[in-house]
Each structure stands twice: as structure tokens, then as C-alpha cells.
N, C-alpha and C positions, 0 to 999 in steps of 0.2 A: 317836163324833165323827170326821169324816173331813175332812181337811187337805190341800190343795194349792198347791204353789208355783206362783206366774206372776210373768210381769213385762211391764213397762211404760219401753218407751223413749218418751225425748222431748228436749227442748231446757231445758227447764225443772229446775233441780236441787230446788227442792223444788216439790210440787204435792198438791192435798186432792180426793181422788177426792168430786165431790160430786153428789148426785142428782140430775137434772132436769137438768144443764147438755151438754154435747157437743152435735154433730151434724148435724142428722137428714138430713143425705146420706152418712151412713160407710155402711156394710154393712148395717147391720141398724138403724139410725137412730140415735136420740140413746141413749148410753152409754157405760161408759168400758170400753175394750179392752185386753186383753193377752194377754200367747201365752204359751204351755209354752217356748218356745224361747229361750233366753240371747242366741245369736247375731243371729238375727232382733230381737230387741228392739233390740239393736247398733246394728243397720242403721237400723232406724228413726226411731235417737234424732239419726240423724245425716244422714237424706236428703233434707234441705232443701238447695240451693245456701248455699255464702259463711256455714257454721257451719262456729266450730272446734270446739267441746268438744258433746257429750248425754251423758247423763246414763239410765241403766237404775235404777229401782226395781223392789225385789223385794219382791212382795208373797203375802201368808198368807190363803188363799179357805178358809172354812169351808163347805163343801159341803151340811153335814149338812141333811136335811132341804127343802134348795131346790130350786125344780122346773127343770130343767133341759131344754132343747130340743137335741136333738142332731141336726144337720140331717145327718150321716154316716149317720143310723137312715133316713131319708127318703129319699134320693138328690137326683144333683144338678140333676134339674129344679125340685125342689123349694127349693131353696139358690138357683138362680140366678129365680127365682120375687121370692123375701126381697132379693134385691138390687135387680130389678129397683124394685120397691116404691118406695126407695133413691136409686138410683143410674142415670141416664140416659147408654147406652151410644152413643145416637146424638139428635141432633136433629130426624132425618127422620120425615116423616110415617108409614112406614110401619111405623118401629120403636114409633114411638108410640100405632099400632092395635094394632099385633099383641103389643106388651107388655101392655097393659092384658087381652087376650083370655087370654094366656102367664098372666099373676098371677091371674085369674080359675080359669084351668083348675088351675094347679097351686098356688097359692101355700096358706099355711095360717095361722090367726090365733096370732101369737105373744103375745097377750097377755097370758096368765094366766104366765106364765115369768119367774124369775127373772132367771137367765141363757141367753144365747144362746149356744150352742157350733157352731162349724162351721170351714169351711176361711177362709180370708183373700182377698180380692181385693186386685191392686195395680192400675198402668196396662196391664199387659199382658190382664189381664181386657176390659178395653173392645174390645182387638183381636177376642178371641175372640167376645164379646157380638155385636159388628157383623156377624164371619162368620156366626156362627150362624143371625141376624134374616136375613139376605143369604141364606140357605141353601147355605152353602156348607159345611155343617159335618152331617157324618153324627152321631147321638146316640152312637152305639155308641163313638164315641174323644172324646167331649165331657168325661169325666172323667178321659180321661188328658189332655189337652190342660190340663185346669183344676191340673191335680196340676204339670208342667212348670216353674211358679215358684218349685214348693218354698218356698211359702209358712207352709203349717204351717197347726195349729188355732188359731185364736182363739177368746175367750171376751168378752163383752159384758154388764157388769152392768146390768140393765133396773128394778130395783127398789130401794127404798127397803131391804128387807131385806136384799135383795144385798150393796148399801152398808155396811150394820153389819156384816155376818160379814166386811167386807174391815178387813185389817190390813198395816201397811206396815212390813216389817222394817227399819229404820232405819239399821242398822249396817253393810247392805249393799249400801248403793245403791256404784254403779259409774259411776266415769267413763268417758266412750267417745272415742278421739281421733277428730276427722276423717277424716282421711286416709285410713285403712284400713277404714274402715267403710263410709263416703260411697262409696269403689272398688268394695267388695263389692255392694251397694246397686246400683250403678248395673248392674255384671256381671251380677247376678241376673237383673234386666230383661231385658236383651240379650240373653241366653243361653236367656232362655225363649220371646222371641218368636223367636229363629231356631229353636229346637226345634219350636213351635208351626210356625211355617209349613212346616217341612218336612211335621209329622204330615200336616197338610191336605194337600199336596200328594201322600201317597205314595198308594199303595194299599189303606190301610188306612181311608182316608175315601171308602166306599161311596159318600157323595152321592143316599143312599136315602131312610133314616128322617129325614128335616130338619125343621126350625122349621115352617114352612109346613102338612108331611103333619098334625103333631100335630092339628091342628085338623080336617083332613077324616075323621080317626079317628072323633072322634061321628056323621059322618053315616051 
């Protein structure tokens, strides 16, 4: 039997992780999420404006046996494929062709998976999304750019069985103040699109291999 802790910020002090509810524009669609990370849970339970108190649950994921999708195995065309599915980076028409082309070519059916495992997207994603569709974004620093938020892995229960091997240690939930976390939260952000836009800008973004080329590759 193999056991792992995660957790689960939110606003909510108590809450009943239930099947079929979330979603289906988070990440990987309707599910219930939580990360390895204590602090990042932190952050999130508290990055609503005009909240004082969130609340981290920490919960006990029985692994054993469940089929797991690790999109870190795949790479990250592959990842940003599953969000795109998801999550609309831009409204313009052209992101809108060439997304559907983008999930065609790379994307992969997640649905025999219990759990989803991969990196996290926040708002700073959408920046990067837009450049990318734009072509302004070489592949070759597309995953260091996606890393920059130090977002961490997430985890996404997809299944009815998932559900049942999830247990919520009770005795440890954690109060998170405002103030310090909301701060962190919003830092994070800022700190990652200025990193981000320098990457784009330095030398290190070829401006070769882009969004666009991937397609004339088949011809």
C-alpha cells in the first residue's frame, strides 16, 4: 500500500471532496485539486481579494493501484495541449484555430486515469499562452518559462475511485491568516511575469522553433 500526503487550500473550513462536482475550466477540467506543497496550498486558500481567514486541509491519497497520468513523463507540449482543452488563453480568432490544430496534434485522452498529475497553471500562464500562440516564444525555454511561477505539481482526482482512497486527516487542518499569504500570492505573480518577460526578451528565446512552425513540420 502506498500513501501520500497533499493538501487542499481554500476559504471553506470544512468541505466533502465529492465526485462529479468542480470545474470544467480548472486545468484539467472538473476535479478536485491539491498539491505536495504546504505553502502553495497557503497561498491559495487565501487569493481571493477582501478574505481574512483560509483554511488548508490535509489530506491521505491511497495511491495503490490507481492509474495515474503524469504529464512531467509527456512533456510540456503535451501539458499545455490538456489545458488548452480547458482553459481559453485568448478570445481571438486565431488562437482559437490554431488551439484546436495545437490539441489535435499533441494533446492525449485522459480518460481512462484516475488521477491527473502535472505542473499547475495560474494567471501568469495566460501571459505565456498568448506569447506562445503570437509566436513570440521559442519551445526550447517554453518550460523554463512555465517553471518561473514555481507553482509546483498538482494532482486532480478524476474518478469515483480516486474519491474513495481519498481521506482527510481531520486533526490537521490549518488556519491560514490573510495578510501573509494574500502578500505571498500576489508576489508570486509579479515576480514571475517579470522573470518571464525578461526570458522572452533575452537571448535565450531563439524565435526559431515557435507555435506556428509546429504545424508546417507535417508538411
Amino acid at each position: 500500500m502506498t500513501k501520500i500526503i497533499l493538501y487542499h487550500g481554500t476559504s471553506d473550513e470544512v468541505i466533502t471532496p465529492t465526485y462529479g462536482l468542480g470545474k470544467d475550466k480548472h486545468d484539467y477540467g472538473r476535479g478536485f485539486y491539491l498539491t505536495e506543497h504546504l505553502d502553495l496550498a497557503k497561498e491559495w486558500a487565501v487569493c481571493r481579494p477582501q478574505e481574512t481567514i483560509g483554511y488548508v486541509h490535509t489530506f491521505e491519497l491511497d495511491i495503490t493501484d490507481l492509474k495515474i497520468l503524469d504529464f512531467q513523463e509527456y512533456g510540456v507540449l503535451t501539458w499545455l495541449a490538456e489545458l488548452m482543452k480547458h482553459r481559453e488563453a485568448s478570445d481571438s480568432k486565431r488562437y482559437r484555430m490554431l488551439a484546436k490544430k495545437f490539441i489535435d496534434k499533441y494533446g492525449i485522452s485522459t480518460d481512462e486515469f484516475d488521477v491527473i498529475k502535472g505542473w499547475r497553471a495560474n494567471a501568469s500562464y495566460f501571459f505565456i499562452a498568448k506569447e506562445f500562440v503570437r509566436d513570440n516564444v521559442d519551445i526550447s525555454i517554453l518550460e523554463d518559462l512555465l517553471s518561473l511561477g514555481g507553482l509546483g505539481i498538482q494532482y486532480c482526482l478524476k474518478t469515483e475511485l480516486a474519491y474513495e482512497r481519498l481521506t482527510e486527516l481531520r486533526d490537521e487542518l490549518q488556519i491560514v491568516e490573510y495578510g501573509i499569504y494574500n502578500e505571498k500570492y500576489n508576489q508570486r505573480d509579479v515576480e514571475a511575469r517579470r522573470h518571464m518577460k525578461s526570458l522572452i526578451d533575452s537571448d535565450h528565446n531563439k524565435v526559431e522553433r515557435v507555435f506556428s512552425t509546429l504545424f508546417e513540420e507535417d508538411k
